[in-house]
PDB file of the backbone (N, CA, C, O) and the ligand in Angstrom, with CONECT records:
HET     ZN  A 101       1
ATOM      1  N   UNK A   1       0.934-125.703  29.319  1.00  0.00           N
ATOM      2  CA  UNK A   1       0.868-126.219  27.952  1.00  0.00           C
ATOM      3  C   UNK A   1       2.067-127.118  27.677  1.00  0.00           C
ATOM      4  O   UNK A   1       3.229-126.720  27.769  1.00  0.00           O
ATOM      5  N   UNK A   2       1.685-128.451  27.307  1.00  0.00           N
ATOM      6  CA  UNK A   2       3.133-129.499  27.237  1.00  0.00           C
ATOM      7  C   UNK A   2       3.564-129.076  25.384  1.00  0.00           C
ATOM      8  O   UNK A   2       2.810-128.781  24.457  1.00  0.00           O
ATOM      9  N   UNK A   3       4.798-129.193  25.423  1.00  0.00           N
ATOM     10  CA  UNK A   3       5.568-129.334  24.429  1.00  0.00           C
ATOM     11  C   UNK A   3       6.473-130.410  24.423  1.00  0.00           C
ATOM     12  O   UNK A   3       7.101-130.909  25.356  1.00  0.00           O
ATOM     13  N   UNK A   4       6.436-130.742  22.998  1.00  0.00           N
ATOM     14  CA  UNK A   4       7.367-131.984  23.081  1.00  0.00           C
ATOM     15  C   UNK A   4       8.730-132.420  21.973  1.00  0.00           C
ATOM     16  O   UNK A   4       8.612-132.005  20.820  1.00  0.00           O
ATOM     17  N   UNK A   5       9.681-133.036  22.231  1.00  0.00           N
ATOM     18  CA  UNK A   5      10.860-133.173  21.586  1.00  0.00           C
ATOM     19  C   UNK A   5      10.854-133.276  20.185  1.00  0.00           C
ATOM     20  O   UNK A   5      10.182-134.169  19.668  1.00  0.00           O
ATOM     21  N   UNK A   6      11.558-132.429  19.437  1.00  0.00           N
ATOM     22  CA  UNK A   6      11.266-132.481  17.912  1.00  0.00           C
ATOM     23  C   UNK A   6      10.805-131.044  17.257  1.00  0.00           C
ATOM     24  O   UNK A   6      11.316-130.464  16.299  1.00  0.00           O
ATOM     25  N   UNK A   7       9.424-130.552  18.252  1.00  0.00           N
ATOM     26  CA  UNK A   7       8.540-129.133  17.743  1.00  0.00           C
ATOM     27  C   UNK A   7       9.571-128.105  17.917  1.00  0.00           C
ATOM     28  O   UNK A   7      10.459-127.954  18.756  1.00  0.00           O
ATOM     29  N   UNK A   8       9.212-127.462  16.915  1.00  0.00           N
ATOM     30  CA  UNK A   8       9.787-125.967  17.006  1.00  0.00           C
ATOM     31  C   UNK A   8       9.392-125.147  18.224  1.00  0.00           C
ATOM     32  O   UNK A   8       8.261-125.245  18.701  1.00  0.00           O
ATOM     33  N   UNK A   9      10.409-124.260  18.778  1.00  0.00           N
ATOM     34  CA  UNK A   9       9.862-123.326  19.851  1.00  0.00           C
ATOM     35  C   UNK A   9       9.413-122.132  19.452  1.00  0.00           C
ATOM     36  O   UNK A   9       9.969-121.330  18.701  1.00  0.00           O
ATOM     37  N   UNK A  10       8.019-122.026  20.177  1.00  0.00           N
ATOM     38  CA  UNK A  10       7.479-120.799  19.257  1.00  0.00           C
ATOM     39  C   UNK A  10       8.433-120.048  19.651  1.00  0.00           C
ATOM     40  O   UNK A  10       9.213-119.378  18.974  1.00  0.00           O
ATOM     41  N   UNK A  11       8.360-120.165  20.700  1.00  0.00           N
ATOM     42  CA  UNK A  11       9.181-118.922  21.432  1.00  0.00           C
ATOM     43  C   UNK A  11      10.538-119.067  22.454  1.00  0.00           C
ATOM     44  O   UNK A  11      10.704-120.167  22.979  1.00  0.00           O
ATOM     45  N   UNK A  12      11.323-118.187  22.688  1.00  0.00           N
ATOM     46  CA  UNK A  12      12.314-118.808  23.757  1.00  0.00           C
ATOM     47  C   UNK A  12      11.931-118.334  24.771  1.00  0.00           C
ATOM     48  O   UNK A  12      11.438-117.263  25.125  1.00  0.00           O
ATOM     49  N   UNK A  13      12.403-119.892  25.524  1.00  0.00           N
ATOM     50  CA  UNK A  13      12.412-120.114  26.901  1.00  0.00           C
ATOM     51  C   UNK A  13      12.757-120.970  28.145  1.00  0.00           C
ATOM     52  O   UNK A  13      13.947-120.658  28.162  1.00  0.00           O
ATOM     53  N   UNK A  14      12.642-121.734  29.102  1.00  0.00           N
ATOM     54  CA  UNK A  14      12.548-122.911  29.389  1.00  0.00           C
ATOM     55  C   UNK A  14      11.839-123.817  29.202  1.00  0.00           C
ATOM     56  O   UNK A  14      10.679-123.455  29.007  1.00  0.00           O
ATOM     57  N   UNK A  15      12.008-124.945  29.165  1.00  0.00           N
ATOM     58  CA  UNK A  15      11.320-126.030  29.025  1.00  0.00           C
ATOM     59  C   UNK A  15      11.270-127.309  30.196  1.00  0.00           C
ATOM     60  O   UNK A  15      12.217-128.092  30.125  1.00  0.00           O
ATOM     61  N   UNK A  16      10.623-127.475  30.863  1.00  0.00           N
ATOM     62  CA  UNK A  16      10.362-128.310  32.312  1.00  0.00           C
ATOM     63  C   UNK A  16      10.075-129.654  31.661  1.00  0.00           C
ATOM     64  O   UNK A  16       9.150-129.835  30.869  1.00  0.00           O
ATOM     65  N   UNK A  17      11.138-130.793  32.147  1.00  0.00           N
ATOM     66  CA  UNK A  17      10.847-132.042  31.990  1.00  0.00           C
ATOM     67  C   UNK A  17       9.367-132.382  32.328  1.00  0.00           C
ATOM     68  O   UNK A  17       8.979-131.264  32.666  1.00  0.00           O
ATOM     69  N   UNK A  18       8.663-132.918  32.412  1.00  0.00           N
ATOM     70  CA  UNK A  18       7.484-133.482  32.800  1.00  0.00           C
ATOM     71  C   UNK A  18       8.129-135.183  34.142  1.00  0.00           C
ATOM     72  O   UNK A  18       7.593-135.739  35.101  1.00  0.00           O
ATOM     73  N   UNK A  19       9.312-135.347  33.491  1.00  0.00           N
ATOM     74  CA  UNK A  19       9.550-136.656  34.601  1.00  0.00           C
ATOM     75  C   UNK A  19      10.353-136.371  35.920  1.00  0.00           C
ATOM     76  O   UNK A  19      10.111-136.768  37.060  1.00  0.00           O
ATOM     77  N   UNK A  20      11.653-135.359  35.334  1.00  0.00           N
ATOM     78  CA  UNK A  20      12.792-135.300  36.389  1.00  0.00           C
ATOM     79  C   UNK A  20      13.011-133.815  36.926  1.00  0.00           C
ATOM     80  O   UNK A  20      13.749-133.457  37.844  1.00  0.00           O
ATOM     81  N   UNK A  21      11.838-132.727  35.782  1.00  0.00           N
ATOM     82  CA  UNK A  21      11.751-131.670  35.977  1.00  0.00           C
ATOM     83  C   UNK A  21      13.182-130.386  35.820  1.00  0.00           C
ATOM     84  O   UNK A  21      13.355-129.242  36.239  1.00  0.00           O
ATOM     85  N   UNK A  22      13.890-131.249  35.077  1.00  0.00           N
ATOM     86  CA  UNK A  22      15.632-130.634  34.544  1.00  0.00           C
ATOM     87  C   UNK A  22      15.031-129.326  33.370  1.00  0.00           C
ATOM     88  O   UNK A  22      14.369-129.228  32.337  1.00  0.00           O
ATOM     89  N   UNK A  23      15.426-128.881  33.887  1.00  0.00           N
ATOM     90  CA  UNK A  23      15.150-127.305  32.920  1.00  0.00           C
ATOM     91  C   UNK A  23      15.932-127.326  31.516  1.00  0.00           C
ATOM     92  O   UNK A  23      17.146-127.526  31.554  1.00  0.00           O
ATOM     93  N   UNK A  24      15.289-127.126  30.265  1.00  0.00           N
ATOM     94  CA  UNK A  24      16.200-126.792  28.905  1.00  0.00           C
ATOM     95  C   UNK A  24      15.897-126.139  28.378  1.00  0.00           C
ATOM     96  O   UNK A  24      14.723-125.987  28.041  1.00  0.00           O
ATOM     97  N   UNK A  25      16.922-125.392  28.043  1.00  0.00           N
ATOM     98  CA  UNK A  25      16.372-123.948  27.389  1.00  0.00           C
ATOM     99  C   UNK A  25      16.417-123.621  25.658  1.00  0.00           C
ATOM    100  O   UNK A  25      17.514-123.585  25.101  1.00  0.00           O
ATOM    101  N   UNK A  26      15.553-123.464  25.126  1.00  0.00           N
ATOM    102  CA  UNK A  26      15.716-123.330  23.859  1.00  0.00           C
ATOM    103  C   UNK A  26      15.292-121.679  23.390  1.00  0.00           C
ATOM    104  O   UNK A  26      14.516-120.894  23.935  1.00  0.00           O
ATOM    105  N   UNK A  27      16.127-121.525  22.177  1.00  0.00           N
ATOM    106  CA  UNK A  27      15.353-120.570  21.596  1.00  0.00           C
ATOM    107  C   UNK A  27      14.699-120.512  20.516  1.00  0.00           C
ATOM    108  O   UNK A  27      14.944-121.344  19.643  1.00  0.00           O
ATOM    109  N   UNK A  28      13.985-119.794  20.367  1.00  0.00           N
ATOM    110  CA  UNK A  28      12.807-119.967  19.384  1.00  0.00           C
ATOM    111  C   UNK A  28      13.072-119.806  18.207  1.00  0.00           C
ATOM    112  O   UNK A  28      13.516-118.705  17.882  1.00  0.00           O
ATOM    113  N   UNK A  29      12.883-120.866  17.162  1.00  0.00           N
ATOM    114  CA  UNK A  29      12.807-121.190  15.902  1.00  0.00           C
ATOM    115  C   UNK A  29      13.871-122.289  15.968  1.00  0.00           C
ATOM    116  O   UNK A  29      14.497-122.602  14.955  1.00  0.00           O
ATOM    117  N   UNK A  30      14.148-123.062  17.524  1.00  0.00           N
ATOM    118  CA  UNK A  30      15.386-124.042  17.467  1.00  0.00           C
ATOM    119  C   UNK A  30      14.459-125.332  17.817  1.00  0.00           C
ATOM    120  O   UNK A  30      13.393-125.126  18.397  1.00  0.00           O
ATOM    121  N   UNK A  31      14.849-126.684  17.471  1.00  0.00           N
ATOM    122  CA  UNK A  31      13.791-127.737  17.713  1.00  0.00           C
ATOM    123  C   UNK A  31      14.052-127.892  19.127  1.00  0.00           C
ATOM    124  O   UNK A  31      14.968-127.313  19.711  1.00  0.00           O
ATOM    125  N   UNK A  32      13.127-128.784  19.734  1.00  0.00           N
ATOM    126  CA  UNK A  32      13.207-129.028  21.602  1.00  0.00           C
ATOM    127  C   UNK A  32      14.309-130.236  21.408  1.00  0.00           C
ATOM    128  O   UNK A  32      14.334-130.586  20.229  1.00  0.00           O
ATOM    129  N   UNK A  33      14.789-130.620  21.843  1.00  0.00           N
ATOM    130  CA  UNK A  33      15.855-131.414  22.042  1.00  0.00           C
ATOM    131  C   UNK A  33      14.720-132.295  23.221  1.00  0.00           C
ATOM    132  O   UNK A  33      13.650-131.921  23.701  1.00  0.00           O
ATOM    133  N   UNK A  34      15.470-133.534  23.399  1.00  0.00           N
ATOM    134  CA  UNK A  34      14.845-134.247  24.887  1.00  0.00           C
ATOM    135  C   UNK A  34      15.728-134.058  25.430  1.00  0.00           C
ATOM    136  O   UNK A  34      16.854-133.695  25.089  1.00  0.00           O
ATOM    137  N   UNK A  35      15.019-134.436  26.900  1.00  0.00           N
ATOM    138  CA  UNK A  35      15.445-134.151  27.948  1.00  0.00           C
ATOM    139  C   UNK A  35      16.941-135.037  28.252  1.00  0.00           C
ATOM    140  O   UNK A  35      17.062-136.246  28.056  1.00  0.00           O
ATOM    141  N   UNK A  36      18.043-134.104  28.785  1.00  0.00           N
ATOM    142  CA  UNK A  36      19.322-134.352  28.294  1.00  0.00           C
ATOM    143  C   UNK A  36      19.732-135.042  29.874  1.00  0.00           C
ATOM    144  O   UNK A  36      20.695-135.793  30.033  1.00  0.00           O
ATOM    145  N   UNK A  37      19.130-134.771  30.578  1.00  0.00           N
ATOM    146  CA  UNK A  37      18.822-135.970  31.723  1.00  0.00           C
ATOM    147  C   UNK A  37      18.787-136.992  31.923  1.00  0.00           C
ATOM    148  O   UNK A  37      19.560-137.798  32.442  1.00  0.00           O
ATOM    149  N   UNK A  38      17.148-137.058  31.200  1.00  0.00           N
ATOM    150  CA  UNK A  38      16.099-138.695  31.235  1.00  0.00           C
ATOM    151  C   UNK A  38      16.030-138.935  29.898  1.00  0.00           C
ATOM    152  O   UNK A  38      16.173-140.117  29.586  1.00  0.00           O
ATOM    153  N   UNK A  39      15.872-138.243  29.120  1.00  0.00           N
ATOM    154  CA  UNK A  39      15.613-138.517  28.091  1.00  0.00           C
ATOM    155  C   UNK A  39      14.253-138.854  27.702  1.00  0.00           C
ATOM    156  O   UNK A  39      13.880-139.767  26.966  1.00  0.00           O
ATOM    157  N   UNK A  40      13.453-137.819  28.420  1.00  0.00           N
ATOM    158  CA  UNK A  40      11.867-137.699  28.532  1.00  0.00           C
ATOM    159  C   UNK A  40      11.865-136.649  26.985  1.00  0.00           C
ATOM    160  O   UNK A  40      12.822-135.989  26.580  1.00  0.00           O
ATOM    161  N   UNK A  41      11.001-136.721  26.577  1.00  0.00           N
ATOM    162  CA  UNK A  41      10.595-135.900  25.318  1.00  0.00           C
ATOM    163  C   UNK A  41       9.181-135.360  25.280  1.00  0.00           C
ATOM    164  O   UNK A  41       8.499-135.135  24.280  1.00  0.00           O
ATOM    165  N   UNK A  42       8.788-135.149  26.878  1.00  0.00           N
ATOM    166  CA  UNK A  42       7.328-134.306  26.889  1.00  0.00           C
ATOM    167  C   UNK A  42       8.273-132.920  28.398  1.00  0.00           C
ATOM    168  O   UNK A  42       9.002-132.952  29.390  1.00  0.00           O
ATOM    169  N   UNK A  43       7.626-132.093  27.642  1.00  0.00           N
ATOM    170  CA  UNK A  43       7.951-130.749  28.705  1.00  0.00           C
ATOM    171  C   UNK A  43       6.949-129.740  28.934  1.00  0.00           C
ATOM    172  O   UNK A  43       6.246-129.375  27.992  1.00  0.00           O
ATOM    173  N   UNK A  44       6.844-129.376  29.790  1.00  0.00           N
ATOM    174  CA  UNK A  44       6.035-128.451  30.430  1.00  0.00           C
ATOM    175  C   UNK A  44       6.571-126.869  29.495  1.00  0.00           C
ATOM    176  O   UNK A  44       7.794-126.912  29.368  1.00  0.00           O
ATOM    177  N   UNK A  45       6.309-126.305  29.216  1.00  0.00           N
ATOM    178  CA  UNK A  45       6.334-124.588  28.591  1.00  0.00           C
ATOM    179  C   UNK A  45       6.811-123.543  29.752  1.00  0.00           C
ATOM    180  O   UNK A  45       5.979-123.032  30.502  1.00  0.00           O
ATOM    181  N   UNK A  46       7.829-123.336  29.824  1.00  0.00           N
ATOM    182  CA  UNK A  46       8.324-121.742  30.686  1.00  0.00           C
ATOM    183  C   UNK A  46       8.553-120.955  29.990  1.00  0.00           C
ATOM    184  O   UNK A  46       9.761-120.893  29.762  1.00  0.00           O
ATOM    185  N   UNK A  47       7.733-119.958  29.270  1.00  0.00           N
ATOM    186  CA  UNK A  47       8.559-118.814  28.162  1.00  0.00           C
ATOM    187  C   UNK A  47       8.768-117.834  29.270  1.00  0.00           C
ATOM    188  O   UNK A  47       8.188-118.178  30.299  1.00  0.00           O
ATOM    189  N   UNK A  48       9.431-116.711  29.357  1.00  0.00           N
ATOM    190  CA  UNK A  48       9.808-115.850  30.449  1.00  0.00           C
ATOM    191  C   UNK A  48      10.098-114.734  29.297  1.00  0.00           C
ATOM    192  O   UNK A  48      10.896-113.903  29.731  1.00  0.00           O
ATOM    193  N   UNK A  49       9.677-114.457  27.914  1.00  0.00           N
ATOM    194  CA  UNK A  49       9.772-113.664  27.314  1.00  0.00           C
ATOM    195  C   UNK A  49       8.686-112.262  27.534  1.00  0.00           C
ATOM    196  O   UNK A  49       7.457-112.333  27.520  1.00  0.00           O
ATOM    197  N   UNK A  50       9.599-110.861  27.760  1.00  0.00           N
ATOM    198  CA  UNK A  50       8.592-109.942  27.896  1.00  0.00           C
ATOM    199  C   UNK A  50       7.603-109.734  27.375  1.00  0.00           C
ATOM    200  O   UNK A  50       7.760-110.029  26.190  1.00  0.00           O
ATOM    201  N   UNK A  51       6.378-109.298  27.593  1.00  0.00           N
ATOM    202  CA  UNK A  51       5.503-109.512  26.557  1.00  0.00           C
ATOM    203  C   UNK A  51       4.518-109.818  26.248  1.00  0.00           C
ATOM    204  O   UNK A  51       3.476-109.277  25.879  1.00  0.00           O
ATOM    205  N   UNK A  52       5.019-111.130  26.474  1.00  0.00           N
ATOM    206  CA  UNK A  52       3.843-112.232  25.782  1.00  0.00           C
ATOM    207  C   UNK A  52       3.428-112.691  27.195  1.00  0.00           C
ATOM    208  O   UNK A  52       4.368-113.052  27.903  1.00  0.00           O
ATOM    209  N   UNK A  53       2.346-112.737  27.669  1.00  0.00           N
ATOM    210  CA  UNK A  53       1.618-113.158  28.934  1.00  0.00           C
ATOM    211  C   UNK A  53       0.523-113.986  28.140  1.00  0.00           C
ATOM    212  O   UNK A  53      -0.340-113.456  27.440  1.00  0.00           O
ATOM    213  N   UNK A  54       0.629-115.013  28.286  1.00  0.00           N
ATOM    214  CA  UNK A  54      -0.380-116.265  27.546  1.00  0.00           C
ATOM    215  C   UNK A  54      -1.248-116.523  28.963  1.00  0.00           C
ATOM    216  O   UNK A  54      -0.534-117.423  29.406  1.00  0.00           O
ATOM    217  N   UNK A  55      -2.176-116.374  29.861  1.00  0.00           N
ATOM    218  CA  UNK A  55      -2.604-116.632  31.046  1.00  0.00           C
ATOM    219  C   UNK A  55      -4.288-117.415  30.141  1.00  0.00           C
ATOM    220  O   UNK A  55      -5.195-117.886  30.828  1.00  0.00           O
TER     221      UNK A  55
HETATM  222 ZN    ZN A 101      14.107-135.370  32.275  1.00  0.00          ZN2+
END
């Protein structure tokens, strides 16, 4: 599921560039920042929160 620079995180977790693949981690209820890399502003979704298994 892509997320992108600006949206709130539902949840915390990582966030996977979509271009250079640089990991950023946010937590949830914090906005996504872009990618502090490339400065890509589309990311792939890593939540790693217990729990929640979205499959
Ligand atoms: Zn990037």
């Amino acid at each position: 599921m892509a997320a992108h620079a600006g949206e709130t995180a539902r949840e915390t977790g990582d966030f996977l560039c979509t271009k250079c693949h640089e990991k950023t981690h946010v937590t949830k209820g914090h906005k996504i920042p872009k990618c502090h890399n490339c400065g890509n502003d589309t990311f792939d979704e890593r939540v790693h929160e217990p729990g929640n298994r979205s499959s």
